[in-house]
Backbone of each chain as nested JSON, in Angstrom:
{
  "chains": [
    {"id": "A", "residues": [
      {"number": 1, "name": "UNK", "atoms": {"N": [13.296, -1.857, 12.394], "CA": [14.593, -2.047, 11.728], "C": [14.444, -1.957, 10.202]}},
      {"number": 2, "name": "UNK", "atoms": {"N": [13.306, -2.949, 9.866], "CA": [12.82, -2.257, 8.092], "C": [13.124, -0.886, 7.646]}},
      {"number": 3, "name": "UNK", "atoms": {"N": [12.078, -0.464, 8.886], "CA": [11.899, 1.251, 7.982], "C": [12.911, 2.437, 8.054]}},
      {"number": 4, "name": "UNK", "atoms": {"N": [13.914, 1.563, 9.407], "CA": [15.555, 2.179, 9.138], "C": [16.181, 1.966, 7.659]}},
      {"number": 5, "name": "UNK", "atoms": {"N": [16.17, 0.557, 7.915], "CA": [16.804, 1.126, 5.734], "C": [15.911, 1.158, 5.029]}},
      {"number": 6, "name": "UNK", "atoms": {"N": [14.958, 1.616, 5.184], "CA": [14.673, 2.359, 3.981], "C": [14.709, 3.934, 4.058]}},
      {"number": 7, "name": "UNK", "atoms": {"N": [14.904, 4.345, 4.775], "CA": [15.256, 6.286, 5.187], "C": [16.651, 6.088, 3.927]}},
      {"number": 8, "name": "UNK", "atoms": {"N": [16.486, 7.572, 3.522], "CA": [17.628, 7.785, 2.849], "C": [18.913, 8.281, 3.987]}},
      {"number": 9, "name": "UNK", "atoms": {"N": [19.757, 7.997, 2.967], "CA": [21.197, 8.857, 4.097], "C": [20.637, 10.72, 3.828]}},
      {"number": 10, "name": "UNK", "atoms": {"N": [21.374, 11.233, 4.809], "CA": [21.453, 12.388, 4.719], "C": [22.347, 13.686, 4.507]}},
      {"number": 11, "name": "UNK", "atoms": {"N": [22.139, 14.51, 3.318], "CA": [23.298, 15.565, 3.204], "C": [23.54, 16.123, 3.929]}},
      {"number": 12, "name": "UNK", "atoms": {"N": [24.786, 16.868, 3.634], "CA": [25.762, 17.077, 4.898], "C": [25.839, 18.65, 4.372]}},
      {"number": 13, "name": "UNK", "atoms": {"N": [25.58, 19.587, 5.445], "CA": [25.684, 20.937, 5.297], "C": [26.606, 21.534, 6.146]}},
      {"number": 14, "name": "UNK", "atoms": {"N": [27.491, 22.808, 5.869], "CA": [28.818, 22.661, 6.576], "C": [28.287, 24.532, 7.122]}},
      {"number": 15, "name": "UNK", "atoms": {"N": [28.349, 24.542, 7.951], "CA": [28.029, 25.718, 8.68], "C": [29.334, 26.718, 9.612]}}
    ]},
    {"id": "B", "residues": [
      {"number": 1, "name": "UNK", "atoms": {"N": [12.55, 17.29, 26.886], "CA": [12.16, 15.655, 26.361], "C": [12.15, 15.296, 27.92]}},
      {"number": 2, "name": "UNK", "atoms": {"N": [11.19, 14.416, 28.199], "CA": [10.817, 14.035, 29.365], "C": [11.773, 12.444, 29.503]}},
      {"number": 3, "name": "UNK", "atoms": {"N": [12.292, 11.895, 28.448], "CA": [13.127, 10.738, 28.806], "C": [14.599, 11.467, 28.639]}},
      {"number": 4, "name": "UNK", "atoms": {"N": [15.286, 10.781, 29.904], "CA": [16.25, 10.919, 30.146], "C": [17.901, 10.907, 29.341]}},
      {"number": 5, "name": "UNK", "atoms": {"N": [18.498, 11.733, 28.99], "CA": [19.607, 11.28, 28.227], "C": [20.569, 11.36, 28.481]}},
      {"number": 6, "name": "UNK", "atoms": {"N": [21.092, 9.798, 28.098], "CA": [22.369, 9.688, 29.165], "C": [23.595, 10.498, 28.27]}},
      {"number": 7, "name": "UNK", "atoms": {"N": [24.841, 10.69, 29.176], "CA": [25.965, 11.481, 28.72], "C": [25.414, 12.63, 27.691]}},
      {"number": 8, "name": "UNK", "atoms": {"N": [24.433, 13.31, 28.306], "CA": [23.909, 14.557, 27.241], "C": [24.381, 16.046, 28.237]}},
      {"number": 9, "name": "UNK", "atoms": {"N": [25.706, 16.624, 27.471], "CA": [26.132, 17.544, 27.797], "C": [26.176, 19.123, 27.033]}},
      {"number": 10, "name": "UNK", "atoms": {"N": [25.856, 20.676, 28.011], "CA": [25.333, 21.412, 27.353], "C": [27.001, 22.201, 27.249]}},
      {"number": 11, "name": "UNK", "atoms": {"N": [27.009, 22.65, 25.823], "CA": [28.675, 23.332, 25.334], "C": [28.165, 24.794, 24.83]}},
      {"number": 12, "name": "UNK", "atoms": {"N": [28.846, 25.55, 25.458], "CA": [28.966, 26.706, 25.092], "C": [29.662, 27.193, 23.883]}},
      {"number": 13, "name": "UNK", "atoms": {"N": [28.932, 27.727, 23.101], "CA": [30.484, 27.498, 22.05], "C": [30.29, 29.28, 21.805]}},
      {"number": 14, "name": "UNK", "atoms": {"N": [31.297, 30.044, 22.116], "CA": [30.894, 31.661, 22.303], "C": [31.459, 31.732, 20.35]}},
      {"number": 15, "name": "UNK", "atoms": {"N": [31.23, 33.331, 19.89], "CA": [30.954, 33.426, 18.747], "C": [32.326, 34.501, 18.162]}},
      {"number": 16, "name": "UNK", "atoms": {"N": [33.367, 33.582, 18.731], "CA": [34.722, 34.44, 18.547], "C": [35.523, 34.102, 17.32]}},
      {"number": 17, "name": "UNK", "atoms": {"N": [35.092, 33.758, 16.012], "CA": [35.112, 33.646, 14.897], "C": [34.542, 33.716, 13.768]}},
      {"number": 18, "name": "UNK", "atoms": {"N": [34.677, 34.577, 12.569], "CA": [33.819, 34.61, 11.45], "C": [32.327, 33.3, 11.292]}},
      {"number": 19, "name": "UNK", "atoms": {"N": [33.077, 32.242, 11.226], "CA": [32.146, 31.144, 10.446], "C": [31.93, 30.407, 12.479]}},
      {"number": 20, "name": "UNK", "atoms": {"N": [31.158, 29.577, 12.288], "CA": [30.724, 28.926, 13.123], "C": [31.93, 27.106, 13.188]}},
      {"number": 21, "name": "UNK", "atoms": {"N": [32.201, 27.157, 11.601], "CA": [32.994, 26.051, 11.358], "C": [32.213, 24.52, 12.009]}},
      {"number": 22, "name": "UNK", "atoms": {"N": [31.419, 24.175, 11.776], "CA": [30.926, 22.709, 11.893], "C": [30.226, 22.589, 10.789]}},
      {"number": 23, "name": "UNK", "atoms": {"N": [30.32, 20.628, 10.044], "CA": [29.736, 20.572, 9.544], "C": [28.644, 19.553, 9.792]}},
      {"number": 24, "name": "UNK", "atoms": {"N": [27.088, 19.738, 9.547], "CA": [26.383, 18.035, 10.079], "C": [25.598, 17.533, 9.292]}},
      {"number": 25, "name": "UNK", "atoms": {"N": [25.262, 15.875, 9.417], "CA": [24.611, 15.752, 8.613], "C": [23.107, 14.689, 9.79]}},
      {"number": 26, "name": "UNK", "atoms": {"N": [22.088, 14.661, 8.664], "CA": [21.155, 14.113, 9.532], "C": [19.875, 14.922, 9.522]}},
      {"number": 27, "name": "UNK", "atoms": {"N": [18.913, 14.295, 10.208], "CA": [17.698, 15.051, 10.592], "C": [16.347, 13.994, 10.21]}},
      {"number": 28, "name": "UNK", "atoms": {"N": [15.332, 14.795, 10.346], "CA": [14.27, 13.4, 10.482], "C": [13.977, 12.899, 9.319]}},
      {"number": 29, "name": "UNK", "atoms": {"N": [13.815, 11.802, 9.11], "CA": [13.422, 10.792, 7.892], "C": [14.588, 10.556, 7.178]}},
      {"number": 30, "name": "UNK", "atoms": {"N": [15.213, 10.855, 7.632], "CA": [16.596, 10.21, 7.427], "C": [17.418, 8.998, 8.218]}},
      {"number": 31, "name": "UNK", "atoms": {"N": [18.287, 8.527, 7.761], "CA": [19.034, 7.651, 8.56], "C": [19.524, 8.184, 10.029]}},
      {"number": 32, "name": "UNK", "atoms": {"N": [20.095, 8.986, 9.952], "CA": [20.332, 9.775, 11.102], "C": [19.28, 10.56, 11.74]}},
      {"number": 33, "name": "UNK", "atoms": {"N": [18.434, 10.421, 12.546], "CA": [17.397, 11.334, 12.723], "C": [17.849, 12.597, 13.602]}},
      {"number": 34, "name": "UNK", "atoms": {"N": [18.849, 12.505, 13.756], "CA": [19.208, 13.795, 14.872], "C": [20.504, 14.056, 13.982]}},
      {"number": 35, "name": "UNK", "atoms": {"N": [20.663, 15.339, 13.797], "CA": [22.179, 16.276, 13.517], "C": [22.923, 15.645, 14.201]}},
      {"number": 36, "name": "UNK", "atoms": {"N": [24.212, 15.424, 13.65], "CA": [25.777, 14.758, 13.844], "C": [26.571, 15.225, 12.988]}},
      {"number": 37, "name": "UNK", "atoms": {"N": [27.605, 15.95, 14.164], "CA": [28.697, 16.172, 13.645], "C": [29.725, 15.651, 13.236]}},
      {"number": 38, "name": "UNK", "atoms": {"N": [29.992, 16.101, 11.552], "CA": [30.779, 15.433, 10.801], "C": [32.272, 16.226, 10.479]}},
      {"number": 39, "name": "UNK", "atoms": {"N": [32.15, 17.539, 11.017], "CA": [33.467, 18.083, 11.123], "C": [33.684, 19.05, 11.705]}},
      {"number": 40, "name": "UNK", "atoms": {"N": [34.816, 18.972, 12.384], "CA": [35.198, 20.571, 13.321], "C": [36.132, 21.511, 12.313]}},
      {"number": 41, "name": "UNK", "atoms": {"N": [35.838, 22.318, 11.753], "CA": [37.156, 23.315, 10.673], "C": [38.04, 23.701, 11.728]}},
      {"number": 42, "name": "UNK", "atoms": {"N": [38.64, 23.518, 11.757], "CA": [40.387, 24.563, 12.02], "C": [39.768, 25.96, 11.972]}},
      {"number": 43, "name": "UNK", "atoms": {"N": [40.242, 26.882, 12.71], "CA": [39.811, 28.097, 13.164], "C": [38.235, 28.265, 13.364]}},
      {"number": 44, "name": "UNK", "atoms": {"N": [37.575, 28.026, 13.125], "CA": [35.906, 28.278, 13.391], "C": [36.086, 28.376, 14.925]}},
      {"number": 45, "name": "UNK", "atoms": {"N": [35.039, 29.135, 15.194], "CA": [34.508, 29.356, 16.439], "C": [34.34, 27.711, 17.552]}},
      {"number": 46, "name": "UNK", "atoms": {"N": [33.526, 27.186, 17.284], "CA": [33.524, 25.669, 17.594], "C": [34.772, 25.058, 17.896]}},
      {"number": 47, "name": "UNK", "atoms": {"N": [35.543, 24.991, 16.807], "CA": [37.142, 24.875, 16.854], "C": [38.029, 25.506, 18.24]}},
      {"number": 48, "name": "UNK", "atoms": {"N": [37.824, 26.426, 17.944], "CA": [38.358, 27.586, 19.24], "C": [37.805, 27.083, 20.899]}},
      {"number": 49, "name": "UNK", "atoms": {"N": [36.354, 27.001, 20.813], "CA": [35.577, 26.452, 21.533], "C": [36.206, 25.349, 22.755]}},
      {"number": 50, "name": "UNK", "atoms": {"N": [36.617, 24.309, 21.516], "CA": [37.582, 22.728, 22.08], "C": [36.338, 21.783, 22.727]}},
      {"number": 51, "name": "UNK", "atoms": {"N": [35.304, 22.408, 23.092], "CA": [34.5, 21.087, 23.314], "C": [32.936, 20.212, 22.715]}},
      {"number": 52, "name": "UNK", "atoms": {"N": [33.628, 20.543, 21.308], "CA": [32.135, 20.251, 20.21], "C": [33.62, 19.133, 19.668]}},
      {"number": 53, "name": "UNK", "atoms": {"N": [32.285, 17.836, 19.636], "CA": [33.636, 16.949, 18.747], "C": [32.742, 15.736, 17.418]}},
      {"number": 54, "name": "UNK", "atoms": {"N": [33.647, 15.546, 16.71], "CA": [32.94, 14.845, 15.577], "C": [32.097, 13.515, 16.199]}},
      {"number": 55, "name": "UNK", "atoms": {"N": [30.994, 13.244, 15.564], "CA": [30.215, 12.438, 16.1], "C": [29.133, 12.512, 17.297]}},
      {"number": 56, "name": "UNK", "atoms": {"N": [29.616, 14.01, 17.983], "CA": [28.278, 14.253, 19.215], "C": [27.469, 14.321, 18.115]}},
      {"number": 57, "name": "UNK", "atoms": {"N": [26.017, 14.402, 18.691], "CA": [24.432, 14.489, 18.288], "C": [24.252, 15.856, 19.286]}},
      {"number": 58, "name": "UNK", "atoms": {"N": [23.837, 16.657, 18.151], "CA": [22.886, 17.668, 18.446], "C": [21.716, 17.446, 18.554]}},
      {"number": 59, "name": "UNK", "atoms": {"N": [20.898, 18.083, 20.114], "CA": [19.985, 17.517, 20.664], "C": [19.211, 18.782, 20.914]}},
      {"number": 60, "name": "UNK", "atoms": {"N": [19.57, 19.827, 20.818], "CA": [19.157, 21.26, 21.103], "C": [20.402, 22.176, 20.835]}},
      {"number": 61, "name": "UNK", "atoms": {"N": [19.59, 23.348, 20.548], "CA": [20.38, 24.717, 20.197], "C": [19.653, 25.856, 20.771]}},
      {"number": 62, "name": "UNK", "atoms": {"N": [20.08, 26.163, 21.322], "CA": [19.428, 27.628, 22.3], "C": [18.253, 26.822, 22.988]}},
      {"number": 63, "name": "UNK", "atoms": {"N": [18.199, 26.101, 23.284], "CA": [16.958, 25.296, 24.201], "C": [16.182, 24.676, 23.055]}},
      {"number": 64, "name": "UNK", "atoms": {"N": [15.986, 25.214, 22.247], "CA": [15.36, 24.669, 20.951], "C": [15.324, 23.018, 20.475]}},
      {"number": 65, "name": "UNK", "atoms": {"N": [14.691, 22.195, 20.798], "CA": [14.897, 20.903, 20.443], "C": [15.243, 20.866, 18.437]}},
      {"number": 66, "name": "UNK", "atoms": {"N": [15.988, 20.004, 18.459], "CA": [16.218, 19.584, 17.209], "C": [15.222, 17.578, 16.188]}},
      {"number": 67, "name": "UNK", "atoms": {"N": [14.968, 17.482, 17.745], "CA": [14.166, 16.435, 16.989], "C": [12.508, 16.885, 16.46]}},
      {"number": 68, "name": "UNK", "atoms": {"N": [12.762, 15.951, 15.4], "CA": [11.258, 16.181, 14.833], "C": [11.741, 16.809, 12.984]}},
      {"number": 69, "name": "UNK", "atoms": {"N": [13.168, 17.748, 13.161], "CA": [13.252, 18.501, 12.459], "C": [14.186, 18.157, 11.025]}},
      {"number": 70, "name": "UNK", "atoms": {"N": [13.487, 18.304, 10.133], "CA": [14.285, 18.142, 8.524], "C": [15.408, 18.483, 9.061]}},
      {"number": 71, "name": "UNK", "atoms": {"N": [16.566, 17.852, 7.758], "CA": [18.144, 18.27, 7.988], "C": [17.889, 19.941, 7.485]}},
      {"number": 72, "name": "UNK", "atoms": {"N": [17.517, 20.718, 6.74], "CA": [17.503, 22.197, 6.051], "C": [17.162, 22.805, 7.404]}},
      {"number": 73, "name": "UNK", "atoms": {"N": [15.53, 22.272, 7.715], "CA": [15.189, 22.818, 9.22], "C": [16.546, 23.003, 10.218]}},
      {"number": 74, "name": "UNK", "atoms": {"N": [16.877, 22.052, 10.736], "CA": [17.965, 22.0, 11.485], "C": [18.96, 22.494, 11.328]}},
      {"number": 75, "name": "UNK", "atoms": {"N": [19.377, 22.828, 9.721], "CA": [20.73, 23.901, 9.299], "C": [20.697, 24.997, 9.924]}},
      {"number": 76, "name": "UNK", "atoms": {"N": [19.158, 25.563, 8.916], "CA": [18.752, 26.81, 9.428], "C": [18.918, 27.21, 10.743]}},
      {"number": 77, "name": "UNK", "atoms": {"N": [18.078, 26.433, 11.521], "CA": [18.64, 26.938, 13.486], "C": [19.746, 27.053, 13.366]}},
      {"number": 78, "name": "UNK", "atoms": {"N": [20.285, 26.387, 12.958], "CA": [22.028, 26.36, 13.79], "C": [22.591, 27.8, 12.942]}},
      {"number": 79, "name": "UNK", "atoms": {"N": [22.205, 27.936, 11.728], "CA": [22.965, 29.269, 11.423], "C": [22.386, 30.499, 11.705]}},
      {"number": 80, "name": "UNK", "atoms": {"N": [20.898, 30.234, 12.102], "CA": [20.255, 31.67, 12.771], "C": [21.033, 32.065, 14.078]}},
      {"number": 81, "name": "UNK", "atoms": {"N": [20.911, 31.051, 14.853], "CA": [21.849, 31.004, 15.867], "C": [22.962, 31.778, 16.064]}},
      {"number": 82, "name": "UNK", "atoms": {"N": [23.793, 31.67, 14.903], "CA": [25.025, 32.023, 14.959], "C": [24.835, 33.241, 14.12]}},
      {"number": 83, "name": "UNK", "atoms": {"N": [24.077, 33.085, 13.504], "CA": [23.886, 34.916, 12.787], "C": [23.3, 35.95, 13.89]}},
      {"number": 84, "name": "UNK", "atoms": {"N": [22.41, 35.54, 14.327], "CA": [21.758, 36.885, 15.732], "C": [22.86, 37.132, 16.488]}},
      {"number": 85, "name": "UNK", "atoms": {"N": [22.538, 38.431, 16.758], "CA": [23.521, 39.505, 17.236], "C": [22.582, 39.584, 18.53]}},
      {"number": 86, "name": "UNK", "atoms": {"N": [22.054, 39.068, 19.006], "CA": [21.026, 39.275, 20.414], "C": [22.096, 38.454, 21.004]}},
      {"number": 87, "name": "UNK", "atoms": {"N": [22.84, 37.196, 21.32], "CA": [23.937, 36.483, 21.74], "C": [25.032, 36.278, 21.568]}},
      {"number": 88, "name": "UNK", "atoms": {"N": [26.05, 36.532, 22.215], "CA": [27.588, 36.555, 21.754], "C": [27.883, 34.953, 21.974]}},
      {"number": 89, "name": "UNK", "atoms": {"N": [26.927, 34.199, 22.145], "CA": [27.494, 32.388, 22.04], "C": [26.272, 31.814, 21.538]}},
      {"number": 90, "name": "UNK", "atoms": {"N": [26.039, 30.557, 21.418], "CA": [25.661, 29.546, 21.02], "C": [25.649, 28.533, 21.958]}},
      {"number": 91, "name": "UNK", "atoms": {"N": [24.761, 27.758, 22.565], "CA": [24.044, 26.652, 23.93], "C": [23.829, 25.243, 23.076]}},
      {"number": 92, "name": "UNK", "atoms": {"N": [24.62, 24.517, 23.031], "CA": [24.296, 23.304, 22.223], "C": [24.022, 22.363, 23.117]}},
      {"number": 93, "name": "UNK", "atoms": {"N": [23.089, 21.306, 22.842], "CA": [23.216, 20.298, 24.166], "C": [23.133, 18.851, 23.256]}},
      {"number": 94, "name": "UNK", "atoms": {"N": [24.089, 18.276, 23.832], "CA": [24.927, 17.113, 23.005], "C": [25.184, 15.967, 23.444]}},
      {"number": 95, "name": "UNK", "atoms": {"N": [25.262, 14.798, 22.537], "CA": [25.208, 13.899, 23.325], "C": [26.592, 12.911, 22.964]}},
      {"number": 96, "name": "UNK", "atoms": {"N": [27.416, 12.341, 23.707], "CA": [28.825, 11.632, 22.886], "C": [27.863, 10.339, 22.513]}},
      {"number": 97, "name": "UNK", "atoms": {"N": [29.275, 10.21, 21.415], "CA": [28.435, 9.153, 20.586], "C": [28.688, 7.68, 21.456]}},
      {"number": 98, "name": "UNK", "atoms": {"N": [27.812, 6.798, 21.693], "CA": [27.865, 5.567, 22.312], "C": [28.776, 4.434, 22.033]}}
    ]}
  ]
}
Protein backbone atom coordinates (compact mmCIF):
# COMPACT_ATOMS: atom_id res chain seq x y z
CA UNK A 1 0.00 0.00 0.00
CA UNK A 2 3.23 2.36 0.66
CA UNK A 3 4.66 1.87 -2.64
CA UNK A 4 1.11 2.55 -4.21
CA UNK A 5 1.48 6.18 -3.24
CA UNK A 6 4.35 6.65 -4.03
CA UNK A 7 3.93 5.70 -8.04
CA UNK A 8 3.25 8.82 -9.82
CA UNK A 9 -0.25 9.38 -11.52
CA UNK A 10 -0.18 8.81 -15.07
CA UNK A 11 -0.52 10.88 -18.44
CA UNK A 12 -3.21 10.50 -20.41
CA UNK A 13 -2.69 9.95 -24.22
CA UNK A 14 -5.72 10.25 -26.49
CA UNK A 15 -5.53 7.89 -29.46
CA UNK B 1 -1.93 -14.77 -17.65
CA UNK B 2 -2.47 -17.97 -15.96
CA UNK B 3 -4.75 -16.24 -13.07
CA UNK B 4 -8.05 -15.94 -13.83
CA UNK B 5 -9.98 -12.67 -14.66
CA UNK B 6 -13.07 -12.11 -13.59
CA UNK B 7 -15.67 -10.08 -15.94
CA UNK B 8 -12.67 -9.89 -18.56
CA UNK B 9 -14.36 -9.45 -21.90
CA UNK B 10 -12.82 -9.61 -25.56
CA UNK B 11 -14.42 -6.32 -27.92
CA UNK B 12 -14.00 -6.12 -31.28
CA UNK B 13 -13.73 -2.76 -32.19
CA UNK B 14 -13.51 -2.96 -36.37
CA UNK B 15 -11.57 0.12 -37.97
CA UNK B 16 -14.56 2.04 -39.58
CA UNK B 17 -13.29 5.47 -38.71
CA UNK B 18 -10.37 7.84 -39.30
CA UNK B 19 -9.03 8.07 -35.56
CA UNK B 20 -9.44 5.14 -33.26
CA UNK B 21 -11.04 7.89 -30.73
CA UNK B 22 -10.06 6.58 -27.11
CA UNK B 23 -8.27 8.17 -24.71
CA UNK B 24 -6.05 6.21 -21.68
CA UNK B 25 -4.20 6.75 -19.07
CA UNK B 26 -1.93 4.36 -16.92
CA UNK B 27 0.70 1.75 -17.31
CA UNK B 28 3.44 0.28 -15.11
CA UNK B 29 4.97 2.26 -12.29
CA UNK B 30 2.36 4.21 -12.23
CA UNK B 31 -0.71 4.48 -10.16
CA UNK B 32 -2.69 2.78 -12.58
CA UNK B 33 -0.67 -0.11 -13.69
CA UNK B 34 -2.85 -1.24 -16.51
CA UNK B 35 -4.35 1.26 -19.39
CA UNK B 36 -7.87 2.75 -18.51
CA UNK B 37 -10.06 4.26 -20.38
CA UNK B 38 -10.63 7.78 -19.87
CA UNK B 39 -12.66 8.66 -22.95
CA UNK B 40 -14.79 7.45 -25.78
CA UNK B 41 -14.76 10.59 -28.70
CA UNK B 42 -17.98 10.90 -30.52
CA UNK B 43 -17.44 9.47 -33.95
CA UNK B 44 -14.15 7.40 -33.49
CA UNK B 45 -14.22 4.01 -34.45
CA UNK B 46 -14.53 2.68 -30.70
CA UNK B 47 -17.43 5.09 -30.49
CA UNK B 48 -19.17 3.46 -33.46
CA UNK B 49 -18.05 0.17 -31.98
CA UNK B 50 -20.66 0.80 -28.67
CA UNK B 51 -18.86 -1.68 -26.59
CA UNK B 52 -15.48 -0.04 -25.24
CA UNK B 53 -16.63 2.10 -22.18
CA UNK B 54 -14.87 4.64 -19.86
CA UNK B 55 -13.16 2.99 -17.05
CA UNK B 56 -12.67 -0.75 -18.65
CA UNK B 57 -8.87 -1.78 -18.20
CA UNK B 58 -7.08 -2.79 -21.09
CA UNK B 59 -5.66 -6.11 -20.55
CA UNK B 60 -4.53 -7.05 -24.12
CA UNK B 61 -4.58 -5.82 -27.69
CA UNK B 62 -4.28 -8.25 -30.49
CA UNK B 63 -3.44 -11.00 -27.86
CA UNK B 64 -0.61 -8.88 -26.84
CA UNK B 65 -0.60 -8.49 -23.03
CA UNK B 66 -0.42 -4.96 -21.81
CA UNK B 67 0.93 -5.61 -18.36
CA UNK B 68 4.43 -5.09 -17.53
CA UNK B 69 4.23 -2.16 -20.05
CA UNK B 70 5.15 1.80 -19.70
CA UNK B 71 2.09 4.11 -20.45
CA UNK B 72 4.22 5.34 -24.13
CA UNK B 73 4.81 1.42 -24.49
CA UNK B 74 1.20 0.79 -24.24
CA UNK B 75 0.17 3.95 -26.48
CA UNK B 76 2.30 2.77 -29.02
CA UNK B 77 0.49 -0.85 -29.30
CA UNK B 78 -2.68 0.52 -29.31
CA UNK B 79 -1.88 2.92 -32.23
CA UNK B 80 0.22 0.34 -34.20
CA UNK B 81 -2.74 -1.59 -33.94
CA UNK B 82 -4.88 0.68 -35.44
CA UNK B 83 -2.38 1.92 -38.01
CA UNK B 84 -1.62 -1.77 -39.72
CA UNK B 85 -3.42 -2.36 -42.65
CA UNK B 86 -2.82 -6.33 -42.15
CA UNK B 87 -6.43 -5.99 -39.94
CA UNK B 88 -9.58 -4.26 -40.62
CA UNK B 89 -10.33 -4.38 -36.51
CA UNK B 90 -8.73 -4.24 -33.36
CA UNK B 91 -9.20 -7.44 -30.36
CA UNK B 92 -9.16 -5.68 -27.03
CA UNK B 93 -9.66 -7.77 -23.97
CA UNK B 94 -11.11 -5.80 -21.07
CA UNK B 95 -12.04 -5.81 -17.97
CA UNK B 96 -15.33 -3.60 -16.32
CA UNK B 97 -14.31 -1.66 -13.71
CA UNK B 98 -15.24 -3.30 -10.16
Amino acid sequence: REKRLTLPPSEITLL
Amino acid sequence: SPIPVPCAVLVRVMKNASTLGIAIEGGANTQQPLPRIVTIQKGGSAHTCGRLKVGQVILEVNGVSLRGREHKEAARIIAEAFKTKEKDHIDFLVVEPS
